[in-house]
C-alpha positions in Angstrom: 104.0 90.8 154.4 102.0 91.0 151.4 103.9 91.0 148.2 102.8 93.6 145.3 103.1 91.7 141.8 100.6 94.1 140.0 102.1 96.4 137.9 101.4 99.1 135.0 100.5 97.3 132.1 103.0 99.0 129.9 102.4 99.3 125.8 104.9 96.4 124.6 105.2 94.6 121.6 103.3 91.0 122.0 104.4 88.0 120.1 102.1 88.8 117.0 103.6 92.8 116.7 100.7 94.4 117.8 100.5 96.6 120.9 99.1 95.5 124.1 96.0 97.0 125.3 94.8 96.8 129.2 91.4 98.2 130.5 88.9 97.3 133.0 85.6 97.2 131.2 82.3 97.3 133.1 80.0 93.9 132.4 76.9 96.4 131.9 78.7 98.9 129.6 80.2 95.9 127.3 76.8 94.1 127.2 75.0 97.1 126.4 77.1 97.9 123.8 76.8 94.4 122.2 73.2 94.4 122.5 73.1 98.1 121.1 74.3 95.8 117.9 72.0 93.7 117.2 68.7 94.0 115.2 65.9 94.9 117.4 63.7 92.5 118.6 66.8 89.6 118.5 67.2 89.1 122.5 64.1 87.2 123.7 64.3 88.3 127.5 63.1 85.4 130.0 63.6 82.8 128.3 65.6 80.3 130.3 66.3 77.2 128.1 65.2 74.0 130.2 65.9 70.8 127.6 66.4 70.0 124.1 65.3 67.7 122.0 66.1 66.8 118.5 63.7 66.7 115.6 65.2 65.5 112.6 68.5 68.4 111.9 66.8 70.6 113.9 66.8 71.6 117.8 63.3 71.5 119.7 64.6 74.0 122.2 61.7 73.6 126.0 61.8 77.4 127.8 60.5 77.4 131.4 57.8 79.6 130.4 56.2 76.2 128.2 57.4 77.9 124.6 58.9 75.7 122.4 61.3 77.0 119.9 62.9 75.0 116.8 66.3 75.7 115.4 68.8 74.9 112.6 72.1 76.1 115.6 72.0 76.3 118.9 74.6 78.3 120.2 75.4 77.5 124.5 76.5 80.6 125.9 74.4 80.3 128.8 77.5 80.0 131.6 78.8 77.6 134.0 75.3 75.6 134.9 75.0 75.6 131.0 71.9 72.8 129.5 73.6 72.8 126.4 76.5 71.7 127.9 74.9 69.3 129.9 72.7 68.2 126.3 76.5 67.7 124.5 77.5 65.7 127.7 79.4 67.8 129.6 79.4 67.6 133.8 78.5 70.4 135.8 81.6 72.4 136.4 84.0 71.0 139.5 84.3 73.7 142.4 88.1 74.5 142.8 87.9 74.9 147.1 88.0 78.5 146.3 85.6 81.7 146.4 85.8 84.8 145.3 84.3 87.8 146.4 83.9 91.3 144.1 82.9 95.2 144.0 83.5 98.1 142.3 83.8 101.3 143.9 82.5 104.9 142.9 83.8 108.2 143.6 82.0 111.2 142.4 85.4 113.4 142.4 87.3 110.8 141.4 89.7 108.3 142.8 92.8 109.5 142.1 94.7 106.1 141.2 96.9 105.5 138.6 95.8 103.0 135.6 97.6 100.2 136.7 96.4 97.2 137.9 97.3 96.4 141.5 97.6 92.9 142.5 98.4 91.6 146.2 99.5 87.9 147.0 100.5 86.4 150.5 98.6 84.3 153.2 96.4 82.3 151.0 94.6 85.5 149.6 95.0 87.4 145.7 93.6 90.7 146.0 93.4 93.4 143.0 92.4 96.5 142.5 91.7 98.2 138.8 90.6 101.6 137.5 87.3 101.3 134.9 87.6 105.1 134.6 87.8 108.6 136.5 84.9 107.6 138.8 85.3 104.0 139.1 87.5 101.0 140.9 87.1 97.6 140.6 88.8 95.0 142.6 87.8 91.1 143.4 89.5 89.0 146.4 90.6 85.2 146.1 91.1 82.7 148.7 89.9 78.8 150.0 87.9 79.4 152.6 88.2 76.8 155.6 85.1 75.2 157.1 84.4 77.8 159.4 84.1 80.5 156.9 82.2 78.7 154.7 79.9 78.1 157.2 79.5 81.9 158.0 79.5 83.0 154.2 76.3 80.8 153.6 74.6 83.1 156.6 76.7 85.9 155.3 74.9 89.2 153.6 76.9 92.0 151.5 77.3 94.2 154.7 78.9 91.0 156.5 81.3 89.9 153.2 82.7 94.0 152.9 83.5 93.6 157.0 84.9 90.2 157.2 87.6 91.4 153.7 88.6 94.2 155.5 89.2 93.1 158.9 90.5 89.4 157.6 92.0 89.2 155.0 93.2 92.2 153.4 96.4 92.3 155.6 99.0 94.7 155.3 98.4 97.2 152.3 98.4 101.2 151.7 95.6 103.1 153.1 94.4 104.2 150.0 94.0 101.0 149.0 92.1 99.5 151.9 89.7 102.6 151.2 88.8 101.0 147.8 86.8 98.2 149.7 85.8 100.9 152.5 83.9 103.0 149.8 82.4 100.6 147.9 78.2 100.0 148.2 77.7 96.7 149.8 74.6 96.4 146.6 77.7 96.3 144.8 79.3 93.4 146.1 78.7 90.2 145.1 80.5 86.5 146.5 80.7 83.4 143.9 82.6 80.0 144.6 85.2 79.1 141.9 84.1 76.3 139.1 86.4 75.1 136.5 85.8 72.8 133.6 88.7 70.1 134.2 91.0 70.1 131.2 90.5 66.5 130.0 87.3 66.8 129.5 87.5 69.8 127.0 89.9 67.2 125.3 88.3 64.3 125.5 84.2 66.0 125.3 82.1 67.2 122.7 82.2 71.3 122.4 80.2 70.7 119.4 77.8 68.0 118.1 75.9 68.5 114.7 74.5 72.0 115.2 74.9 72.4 118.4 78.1 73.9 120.0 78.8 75.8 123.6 81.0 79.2 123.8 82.6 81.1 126.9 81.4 79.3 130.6 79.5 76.9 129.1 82.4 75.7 127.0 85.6 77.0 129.2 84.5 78.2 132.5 87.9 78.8 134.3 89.0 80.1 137.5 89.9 84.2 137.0 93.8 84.0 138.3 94.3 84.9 134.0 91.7 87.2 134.0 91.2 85.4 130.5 87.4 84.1 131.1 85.6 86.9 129.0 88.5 88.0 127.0 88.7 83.7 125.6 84.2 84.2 125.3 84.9 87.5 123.1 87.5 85.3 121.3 84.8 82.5 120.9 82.7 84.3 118.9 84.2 86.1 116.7 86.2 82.6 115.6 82.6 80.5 115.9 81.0 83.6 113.2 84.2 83.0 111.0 83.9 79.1 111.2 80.5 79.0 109.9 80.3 81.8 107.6 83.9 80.1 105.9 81.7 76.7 105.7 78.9 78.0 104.4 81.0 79.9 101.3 83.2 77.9 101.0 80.7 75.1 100.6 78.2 76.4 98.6 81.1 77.2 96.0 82.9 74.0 95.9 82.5 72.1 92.6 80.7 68.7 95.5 77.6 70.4 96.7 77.5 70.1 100.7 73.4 71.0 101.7 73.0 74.1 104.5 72.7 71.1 107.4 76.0 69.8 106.7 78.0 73.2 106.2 76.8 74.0 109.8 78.2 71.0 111.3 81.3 71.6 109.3 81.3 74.9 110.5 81.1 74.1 114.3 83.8 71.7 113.9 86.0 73.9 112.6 85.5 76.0 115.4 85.4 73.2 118.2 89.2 72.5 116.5 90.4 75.8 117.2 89.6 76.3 120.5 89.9 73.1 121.7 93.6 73.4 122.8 93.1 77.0 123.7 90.7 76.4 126.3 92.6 73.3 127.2 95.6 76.3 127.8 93.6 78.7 129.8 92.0 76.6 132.4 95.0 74.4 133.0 97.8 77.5 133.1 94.9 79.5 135.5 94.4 76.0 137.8 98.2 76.3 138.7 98.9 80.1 138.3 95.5 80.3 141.4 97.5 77.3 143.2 101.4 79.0 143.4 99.4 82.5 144.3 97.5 81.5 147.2 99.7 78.6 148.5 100.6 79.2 152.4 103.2 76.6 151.6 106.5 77.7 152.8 108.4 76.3 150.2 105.5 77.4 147.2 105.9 81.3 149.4 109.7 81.4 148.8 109.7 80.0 145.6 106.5 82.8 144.8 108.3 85.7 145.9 112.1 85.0 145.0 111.8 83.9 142.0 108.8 83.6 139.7 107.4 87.3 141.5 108.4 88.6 138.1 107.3 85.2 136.2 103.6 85.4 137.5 102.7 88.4 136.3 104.2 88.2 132.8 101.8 85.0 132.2 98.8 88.2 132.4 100.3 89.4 129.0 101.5 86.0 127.4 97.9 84.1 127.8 96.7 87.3 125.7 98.8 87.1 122.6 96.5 85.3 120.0 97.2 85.7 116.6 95.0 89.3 115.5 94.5 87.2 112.1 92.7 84.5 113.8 89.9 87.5 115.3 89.1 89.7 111.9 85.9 88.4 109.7 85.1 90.1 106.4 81.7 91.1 106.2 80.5 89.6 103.1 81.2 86.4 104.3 77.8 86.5 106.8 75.5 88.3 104.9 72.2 85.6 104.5 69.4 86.1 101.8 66.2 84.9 101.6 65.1 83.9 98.0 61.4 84.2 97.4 60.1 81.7 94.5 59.6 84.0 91.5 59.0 83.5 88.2 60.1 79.9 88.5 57.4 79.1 86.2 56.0 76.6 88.5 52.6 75.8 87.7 50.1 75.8 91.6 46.5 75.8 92.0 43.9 75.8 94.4 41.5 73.5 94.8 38.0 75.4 96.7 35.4 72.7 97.7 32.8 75.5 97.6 31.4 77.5 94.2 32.3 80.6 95.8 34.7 81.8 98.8 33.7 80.6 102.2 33.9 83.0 105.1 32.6 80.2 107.4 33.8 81.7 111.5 32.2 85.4 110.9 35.8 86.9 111.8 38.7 85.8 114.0 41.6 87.6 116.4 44.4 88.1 114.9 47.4 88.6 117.6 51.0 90.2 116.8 52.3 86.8 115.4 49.5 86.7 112.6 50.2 90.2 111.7 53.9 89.1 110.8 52.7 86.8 108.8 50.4 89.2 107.0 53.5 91.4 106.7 55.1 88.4 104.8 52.7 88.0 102.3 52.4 91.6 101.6 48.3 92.2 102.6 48.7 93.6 106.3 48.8 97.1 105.3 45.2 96.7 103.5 43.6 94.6 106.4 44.9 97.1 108.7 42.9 100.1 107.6 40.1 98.1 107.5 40.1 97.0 111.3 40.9 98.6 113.8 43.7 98.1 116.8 42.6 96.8 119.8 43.9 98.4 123.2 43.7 95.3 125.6 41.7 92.3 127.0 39.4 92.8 130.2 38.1 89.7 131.7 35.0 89.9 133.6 32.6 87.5 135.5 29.9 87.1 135.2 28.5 86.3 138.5 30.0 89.2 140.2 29.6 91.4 137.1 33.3 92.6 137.9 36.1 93.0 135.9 38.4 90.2 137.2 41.7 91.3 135.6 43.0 93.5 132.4 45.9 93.0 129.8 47.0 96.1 127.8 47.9 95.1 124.6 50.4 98.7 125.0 53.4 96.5 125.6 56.4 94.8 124.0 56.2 90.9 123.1 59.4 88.9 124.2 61.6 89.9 121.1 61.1 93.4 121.4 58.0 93.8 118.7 54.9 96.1 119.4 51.8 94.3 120.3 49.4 94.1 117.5 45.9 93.0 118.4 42.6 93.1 115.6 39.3 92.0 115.2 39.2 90.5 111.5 35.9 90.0 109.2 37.4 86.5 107.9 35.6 87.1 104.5 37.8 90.6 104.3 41.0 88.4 104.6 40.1 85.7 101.9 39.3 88.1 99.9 42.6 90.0 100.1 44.9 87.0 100.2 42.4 85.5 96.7 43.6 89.1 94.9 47.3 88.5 95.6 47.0 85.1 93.5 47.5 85.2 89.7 44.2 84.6 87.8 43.1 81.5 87.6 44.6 80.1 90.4 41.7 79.2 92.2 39.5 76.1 90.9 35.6 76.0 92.8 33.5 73.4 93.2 36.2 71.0 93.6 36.0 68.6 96.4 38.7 66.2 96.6 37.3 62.6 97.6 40.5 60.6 96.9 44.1 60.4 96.0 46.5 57.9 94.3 50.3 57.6 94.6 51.5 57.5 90.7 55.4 57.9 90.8 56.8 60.8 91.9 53.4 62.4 92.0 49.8 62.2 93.9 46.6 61.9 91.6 43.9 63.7 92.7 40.0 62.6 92.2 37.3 65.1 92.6 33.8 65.0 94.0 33.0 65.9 89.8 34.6 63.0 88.2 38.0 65.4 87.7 41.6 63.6 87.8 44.5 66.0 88.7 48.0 65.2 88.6 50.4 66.9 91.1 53.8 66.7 92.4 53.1 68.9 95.8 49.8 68.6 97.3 49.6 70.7 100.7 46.2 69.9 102.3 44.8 73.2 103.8 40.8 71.4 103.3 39.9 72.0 107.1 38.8 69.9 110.1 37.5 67.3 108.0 40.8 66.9 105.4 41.0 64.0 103.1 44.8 64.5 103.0 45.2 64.4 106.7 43.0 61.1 106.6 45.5 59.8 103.7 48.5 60.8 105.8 46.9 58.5 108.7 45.2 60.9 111.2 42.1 60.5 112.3 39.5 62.3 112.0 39.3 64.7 115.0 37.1 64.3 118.3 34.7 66.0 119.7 35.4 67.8 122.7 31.9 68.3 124.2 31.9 71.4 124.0 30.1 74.0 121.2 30.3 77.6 119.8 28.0 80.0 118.5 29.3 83.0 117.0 27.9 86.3 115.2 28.3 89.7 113.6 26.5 92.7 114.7 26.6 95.8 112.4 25.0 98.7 113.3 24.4 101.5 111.4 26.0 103.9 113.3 29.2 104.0 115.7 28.9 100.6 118.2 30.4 103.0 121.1 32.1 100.0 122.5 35.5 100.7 123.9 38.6 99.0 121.6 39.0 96.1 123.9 38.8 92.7 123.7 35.9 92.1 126.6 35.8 88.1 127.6 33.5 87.3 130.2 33.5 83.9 131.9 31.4 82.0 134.6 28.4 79.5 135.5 29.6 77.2 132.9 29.8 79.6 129.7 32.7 82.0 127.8 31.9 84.9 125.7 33.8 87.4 124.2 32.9 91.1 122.2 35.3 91.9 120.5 34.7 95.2 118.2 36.2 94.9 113.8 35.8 98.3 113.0 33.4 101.3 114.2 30.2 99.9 112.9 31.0 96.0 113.1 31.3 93.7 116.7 31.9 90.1 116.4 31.1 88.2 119.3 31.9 84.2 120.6 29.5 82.3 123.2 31.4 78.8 124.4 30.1 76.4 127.0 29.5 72.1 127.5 25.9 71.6 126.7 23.7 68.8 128.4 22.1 66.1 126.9 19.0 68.4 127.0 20.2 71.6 125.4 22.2 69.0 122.9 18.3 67.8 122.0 16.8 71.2 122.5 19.2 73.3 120.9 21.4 72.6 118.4 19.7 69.6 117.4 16.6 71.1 116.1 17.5 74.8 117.1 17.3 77.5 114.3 19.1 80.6 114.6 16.3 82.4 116.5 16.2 79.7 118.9 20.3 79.9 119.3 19.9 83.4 119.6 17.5 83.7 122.3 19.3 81.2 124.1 22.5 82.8 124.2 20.5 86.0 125.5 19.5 83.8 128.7 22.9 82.5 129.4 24.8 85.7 129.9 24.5 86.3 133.3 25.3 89.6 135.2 26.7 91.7 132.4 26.4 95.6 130.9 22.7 96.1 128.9 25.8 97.7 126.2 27.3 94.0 125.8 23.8 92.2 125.9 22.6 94.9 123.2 25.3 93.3 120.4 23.9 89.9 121.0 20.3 91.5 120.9 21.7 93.5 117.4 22.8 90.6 116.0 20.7 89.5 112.7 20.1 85.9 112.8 21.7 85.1 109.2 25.0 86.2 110.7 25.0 83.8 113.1 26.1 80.2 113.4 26.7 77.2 115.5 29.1 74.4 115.4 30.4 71.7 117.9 34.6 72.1 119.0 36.6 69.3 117.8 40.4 69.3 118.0 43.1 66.9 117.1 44.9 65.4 120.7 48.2 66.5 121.1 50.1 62.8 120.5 48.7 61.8 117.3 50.7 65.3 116.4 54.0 64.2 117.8 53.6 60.2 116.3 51.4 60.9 113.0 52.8 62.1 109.8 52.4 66.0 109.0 54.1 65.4 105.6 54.8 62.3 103.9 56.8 61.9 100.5 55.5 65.3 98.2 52.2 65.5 100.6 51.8 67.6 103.8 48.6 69.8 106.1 48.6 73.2 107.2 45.5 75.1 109.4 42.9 72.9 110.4 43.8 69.9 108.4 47.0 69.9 110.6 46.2 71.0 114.4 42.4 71.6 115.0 42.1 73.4 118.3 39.6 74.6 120.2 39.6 78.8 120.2 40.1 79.4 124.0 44.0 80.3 122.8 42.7 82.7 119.9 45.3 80.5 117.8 43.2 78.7 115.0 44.0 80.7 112.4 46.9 83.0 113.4 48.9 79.8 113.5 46.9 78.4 110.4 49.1 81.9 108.8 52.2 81.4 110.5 52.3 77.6 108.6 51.7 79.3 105.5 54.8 81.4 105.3 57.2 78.5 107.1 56.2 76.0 104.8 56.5 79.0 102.0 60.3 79.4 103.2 60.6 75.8 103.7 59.7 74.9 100.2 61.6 77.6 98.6 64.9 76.3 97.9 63.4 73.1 97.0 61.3 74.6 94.6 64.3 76.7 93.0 66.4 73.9 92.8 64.1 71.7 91.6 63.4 73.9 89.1 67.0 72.9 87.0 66.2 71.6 84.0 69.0 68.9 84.7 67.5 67.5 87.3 66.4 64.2 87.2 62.8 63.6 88.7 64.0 61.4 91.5 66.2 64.3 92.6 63.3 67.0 92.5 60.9 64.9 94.4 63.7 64.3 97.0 64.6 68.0 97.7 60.6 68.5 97.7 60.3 65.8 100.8 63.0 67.0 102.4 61.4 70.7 102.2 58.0 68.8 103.7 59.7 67.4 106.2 61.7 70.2 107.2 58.4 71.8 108.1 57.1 69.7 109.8 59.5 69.2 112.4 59.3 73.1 112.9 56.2 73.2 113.2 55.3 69.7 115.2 55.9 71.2 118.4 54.2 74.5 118.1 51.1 72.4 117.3 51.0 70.3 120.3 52.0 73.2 122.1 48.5 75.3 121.1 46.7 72.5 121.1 47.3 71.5 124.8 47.8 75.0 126.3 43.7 75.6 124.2 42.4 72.5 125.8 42.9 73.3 129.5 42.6 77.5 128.8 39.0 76.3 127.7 38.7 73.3 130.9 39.3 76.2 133.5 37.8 78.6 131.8 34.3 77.1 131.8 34.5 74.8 134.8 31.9 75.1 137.4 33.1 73.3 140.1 32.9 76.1 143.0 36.8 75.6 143.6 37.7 75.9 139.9 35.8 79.0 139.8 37.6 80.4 143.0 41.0 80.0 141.8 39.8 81.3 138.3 38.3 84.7 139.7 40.5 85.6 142.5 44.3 84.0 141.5 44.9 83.1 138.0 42.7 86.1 136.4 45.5 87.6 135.4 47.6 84.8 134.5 44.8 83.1 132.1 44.7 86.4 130.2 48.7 86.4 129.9 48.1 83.2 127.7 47.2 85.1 124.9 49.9 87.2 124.6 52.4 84.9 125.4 51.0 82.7 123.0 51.5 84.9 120.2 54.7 85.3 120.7 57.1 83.5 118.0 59.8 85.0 116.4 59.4 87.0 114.0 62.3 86.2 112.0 60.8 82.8 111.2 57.7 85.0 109.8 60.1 86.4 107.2 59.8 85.3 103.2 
């Protein structure tokens, strides 16, 4: 005989005075609804995290798909085979010896039950049964399989799991209720062992370290007899988004200033404190609570249904009373401002080598992540009118003279933001980001050949005989940087490989489609890429020989440089051999690729005291990723927000010097380590993009033409993709 325990759920007064409230909510519906929440774009989809790394406060958080993301809180919700658990030293959840197996049935008419929640015990099995709504019945089964059944539930499909509840273990029970299981959709059945996290180790482990902290399965995964495991993770975050939004009031308020790094780890303390013993609670009460319900123990059976039958079930309701003050957060205790640096007063100029602006690189792609940071610094709207959007990339060879693969750029980026893909004339976007500054800000003709520590501040000597005096000096003075040489790097190699790019403007409409067109084989890479209706910019890459090295760039002028890029492209359209053709020969230019290998980014100094490099002083790269100057923006604006609240507090007239320069390092530093690993990142991914790309071994070119097509030309989106909240000032 089967016992029934389940019973209604009645409204009753729970230890903290507030009415109990009992419903069956469907995963999809509640996750929907908390996603529905959020500002768009927050959920990065596919982004499973694989390892961790610290860098200074921050997280280096590895993704499987090779991004690299850096953080000031990790958060682990990411279940029972959690890596943030596993980072904070927590084993893999044990396996209790039990399974469970689930559905959820739906009736069109309706089911007809009752709202109660149905529970079965007896012969080693727990079986429920629960109403979501009119239409739809959920119910799970319970049990320790012996060896024999676990050896048929590893062959076992959904179609075998609804047969072998029905006929083995459901035992005696009302029609009605067998049917539940009857009329369910074996697609939605699904069979999971049992894990549990064992109690002494939420005691005696970390659930948070420093910024880092786990919530729900990652912290607490529990076996279901409660039915408490998403109930305690709804708990968990609402208490962890009390925790730190007390710490970080309550901190910046006190009369002993605590900086943002600490208040987080106060914050996740706090909250490790709180649940600590709750978890501890849950898991432990649910271990034994699964034990006395499925025991086939005659003494546990008699004891079961004699005397705790009413016991049991009450535990349902009394591991659900948590004090309702515990679970309400103001709202102005989370609201976060950014504080741009205004009228501080703060005296910054910029030091331009040149006598005029240098538009040195014709023009450059800028993908959806330099567009956020031209949204930051307030000159995307102009640029935009002046170029136009791009619709997708088409890769061709040019052997074949086929189109190998396309990208449409008519899709959504991993955060939920549009695609945003243009062509732009480099001298266009000086010249917009030189109007922004305040007049005067710019100093030409002044080549820095030297610097000098002086105190707290750099001295600066120029190519003219000058001496400056500075207390930040951010070296944005290109591939060959004389503040990246003072920081210690070298000065970057040579690759072997060379560019030549150009400009053709016609006078009327080009005609070309708005694609990015990138055509690749015997040895070379070329791209047309069209700016705006009258205006094509256009790449040719490839690893000259000794001879061309002699022939051509040596002693080549552009003529020369132009004709020869007119022999080397193969079987393509007379439409793209016409821009090159179009091209005037003062628009274009040669150079050889250099860029700056990966490690002396991880060892070398990107900042150091009040000194740091952004662009090309920082992470020269070769352009096979597009990235050279989109990421050359996205340093501006991080190092903008980074430097902001040093700047601002430096800027107390109390301060002593020693202080200022202090919160300006840290600043410097704080950059850098966001920015380290998104460096070697580009730099690498460029390197072997450009390797396969031009490679002319015959097998090289077979897998690049007929299986990774596609997948190349997926690196520049996926590339792009940062978050764009880190591209907000």
């Amino acid at each position: 005989m089967l016992k029934i325990l389940g019973c209604l759920m009645r409204k009753g007064l729970s230890k903290c005075s507030g009415d109990h409230e009992v419903r069956c909510v469907k995963r999809k519906v509640l996750l929907e609804a908390l996603a529905k929440e959020l500002p768009s774009g927050t959920i990065r989809y596919s982004s499973r995290v694989v390892s961790i790394q610290e860098s200074g406060f921050s997280k280096v958080l590895h993704l499987a798909d090779n991004s690299v993301i850096n953080t000031k809180v990790v958060i682990g919700c990411d279940g029972v085979n959690s890596v943030v658990a596993k980072w904070l030293g927590f084993k893999k959840p044990s396996l209790s010896g039990r399974c469970a197996v689930r559905g959820c049935a739906y009736y069109e008419a309706g089911h007809g039950f009752e709202p109660k929640f149905q529970q079965f015990i007896g012969h080693g099995v727990r079986y429920g049964i629960v109403p979501c709504d009119d239409t739809a019945m959920y119910w799970f089964l319970t049990w320790s399989p012996s060896p024999e059944e676990k050896e048929m539930l590893r062959e076992a499909d959904q179609q075998k799991l609804k047969q072998f509840v029905l006929t083995s273990k459901l035992g005696k029970v009302p029609d009605h209720v067998r049917g539940v299981i009857q009329d369910t959709g074996v697609e939605e059945i699904v069979l999971a062992p049992l894990g549990y996290r064992p109690p002494w180790e939420i005691l005696c482990g970390h659930i948070s370290k420093d910024n880092v902290c786990v919530a729900g399965d990652a912290c607490h995964p529990m076996t279901p007899d409660l039915g408490q495991g998403g109930c305690s993770a709804l708990e968990d975050g609402v208490i962890l988004a009390k925790c730190l939004a007390d710490a970080m009031v309550e901190s910046s308020t006190c009369e002993y200033k605590v900086d943002e790094d600490g208040r987080i780890k106060i914050g996740l303390n706090n909250y490790a404190k709180k649940r600590r013993w709750r978890a501890f609670d849950l898991i432990t009460t649910g271990y034994i609570m699964g034990f006395m319900q499925e025991s086939n123990w005659i003494g546990m059976r008699f004891l079961r249904e004699r005397l705790l039958a009413s016991f049991l079930p009450g535990l349902f309701l009394k591991k659900a009373d948590v004090d309702p003050i515990q679970l309400t957060v103001t709202g102005d205790l989370v609201r976060v401002k950014f504080y741009r640096i205004l009228k501080l007063g703060i005296k910054s100029q910029v030091l331009e080598a040149s006598d005029t602006l240098r538009a040195a690189g014709v023009a450059f792609t800028t993908w959806t992540n330099a567009w956020k940071a031209l949204d930051a610094l307030g000159i995307a709207h102009t640029l935009r009118q002046q170029h136009q959007q791009l619709l997708g990339l088409a890769v061709w060879s040019t052997v074949s003279g086929d189109v190998d693969s396309y990208v449409p750029f008519a899709t959504k980026t991993k955060h939920g933001e549009d695609q945003e893909v243009r062509c732009v004339m480099r001298k266009v976007l000086l010249e917009a980001l030189a109007k922004e500054l305040p007049s005067g800000s710019i100093r030409y003709s002044s080549k820095l050949v030297s610097i000098q520590e002086d105190g707290f501040s750099r001295v600066l000597h120029l190519a003219d005989g000058s001496i400056l005096k500075t207390k930040v000096l951010i070296g944005c003075d290109g591939v060959n940087s004389e503040v990246a040489r003072w920081l210690g790097f070298k000065k970057p190699p040579l690759t072997g490989r060379s560019a030549i790019r150009g400009c053709a403007r016609f006078k009327v409409n080009h005609g070309l489609p708005l694609k990015f067109q990138l055509f690749m084989g015997n040895g070379v890479k070329y791209g047309i890429i069209p700016c705006d209706d009258t205006a094509v910019y256009w790449f040719f890459t490839w690893s000259p020989s000794t001879q061309e090295n002699r022939e051509v760039l040596e002693n080549a002028d552009q003529a020369k440089l132009k004709q020869f890029v007119l022999c080397k492209l193969g079987n393509v359209p007379d439409q793209i051999k016409s821009v090159i053709e179009g091209t005037e020969e003062e628009e274009i230019i040669c150079s050889p690729l250099r860029c700056r290998p990966p490690w002396e980014i991880l060892w070398g100094n990107i900042s150091k005291e009040n000194v740091c490099v952004t662009g090309d002083a920082f992470h020269p790269m070769t352009p096979d990723l597009g990235q050279g100057g989109c990421s050359a923006l996205e340093d501006g604006v991080i190092l903008a927000k980074c430097l902001q609240d040093a700047l601002l507090q430096s800027s107390d007239s109390q301060m002593s010097d020693k202080d200022k320069h202090q919160r300006i390092k840290n600043g410097l530093n704080k950059y850098a380590n966001i920015r380290k690993w998104r460096g070697v990142d580009l730099i690498s991914t460029g390197y072997v993009l450009g390797f396969i790309q031009e490679s002319t071994w015959s097998w090289m070119r077979f897998l690049r033409e007929r299986l990774l097509a596609s997948y190349l030309s997926g690196f520049f989106l996926s590339r792009a993709n940062i978050d764009p909240r880190e591209l907000v000032l």
